[in-house]
N, C-alpha and C positions, 0 to 999 in steps of 0.2 A: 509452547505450542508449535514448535518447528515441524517441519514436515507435513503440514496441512497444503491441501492444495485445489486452488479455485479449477482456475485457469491459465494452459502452460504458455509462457512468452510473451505474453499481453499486457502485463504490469509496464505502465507508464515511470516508473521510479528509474532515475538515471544518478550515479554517484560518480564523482570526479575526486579520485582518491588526493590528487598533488594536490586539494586545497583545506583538505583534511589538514586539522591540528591537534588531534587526539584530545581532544576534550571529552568525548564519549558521554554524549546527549544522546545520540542515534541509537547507542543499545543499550541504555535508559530506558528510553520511552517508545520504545518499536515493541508492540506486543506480540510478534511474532517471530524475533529473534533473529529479522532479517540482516544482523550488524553484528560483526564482533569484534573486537579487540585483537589486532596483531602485532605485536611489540608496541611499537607507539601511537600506530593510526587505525582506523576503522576498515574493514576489508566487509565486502557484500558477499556474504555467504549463500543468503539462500532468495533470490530476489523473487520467484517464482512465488514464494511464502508471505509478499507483501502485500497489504489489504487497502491500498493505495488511502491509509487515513487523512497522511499528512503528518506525521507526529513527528516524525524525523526532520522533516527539510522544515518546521517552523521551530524547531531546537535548535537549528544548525548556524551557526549566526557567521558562518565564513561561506558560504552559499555551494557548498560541497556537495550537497544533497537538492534534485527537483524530481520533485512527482506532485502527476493531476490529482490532488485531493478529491474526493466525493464521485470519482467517475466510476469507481472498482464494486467489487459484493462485500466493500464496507460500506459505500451509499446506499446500497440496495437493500442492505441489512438493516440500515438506518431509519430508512423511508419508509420499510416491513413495519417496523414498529411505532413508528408516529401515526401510520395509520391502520394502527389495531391487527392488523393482518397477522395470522398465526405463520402463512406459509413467505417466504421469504420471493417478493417480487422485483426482479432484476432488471423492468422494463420491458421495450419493443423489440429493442434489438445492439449490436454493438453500442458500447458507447464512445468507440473511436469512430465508428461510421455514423451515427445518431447524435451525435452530442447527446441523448439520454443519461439521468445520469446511474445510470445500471452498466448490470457486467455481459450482458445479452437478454437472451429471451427464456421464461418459465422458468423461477427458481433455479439455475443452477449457480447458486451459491453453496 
């Protein structure tokens, strides 16, 4: 799924490669290929491509990896569907400026 893209530079995900130990949980379980393998540690390749789930920094068990779970247009994605809604509702507004937990305002996810 690489190369998909929300919204540029907003992604809350921060990675601190020195505490890496190449265990590779992160490109495991990142459904967007935002981690890959570079000789023996993880490198963040495409961080723009992360859908702020949380899958990575709750595998991470050396605390290498933080990102706001549920704030990104994989909450808003999420929320779309628990409440039946066909078109995908992101909220009021920022979810860094709103604590909302959306990726801004009208679908654009």
């Amino acid at each position: 799924m690489s190369g998909l893209r929300y919204l540029e530079d907003v992604v809350t995900l921060e990675f601190d490669q020195s505490k890496c130990t190449g265990c590779r949980q992160c490109t495991l379980v990142c459904p967007h290929a935002v981690f890959a393998m570079e000789g023996k540690r993880a490198v963040l390749i495409d961080r723009d491509a992360c859908i702020e789930c949380g899958a990575c920094a709750r595998n991470c068990d050396f605390g290498a990896i933080q990102v706001r779970a549920g704030v990104g247009c994989a909450a808003g994605i999420i929320q779309s569907w628990f409440r039946g809604q066909s078109e995908v509702d992101c909220g009021p507004g920022p979810a860094k400026e709103s604590g909302d937990a959306g990726c801004g305002g009208g679908g654009c996810c």
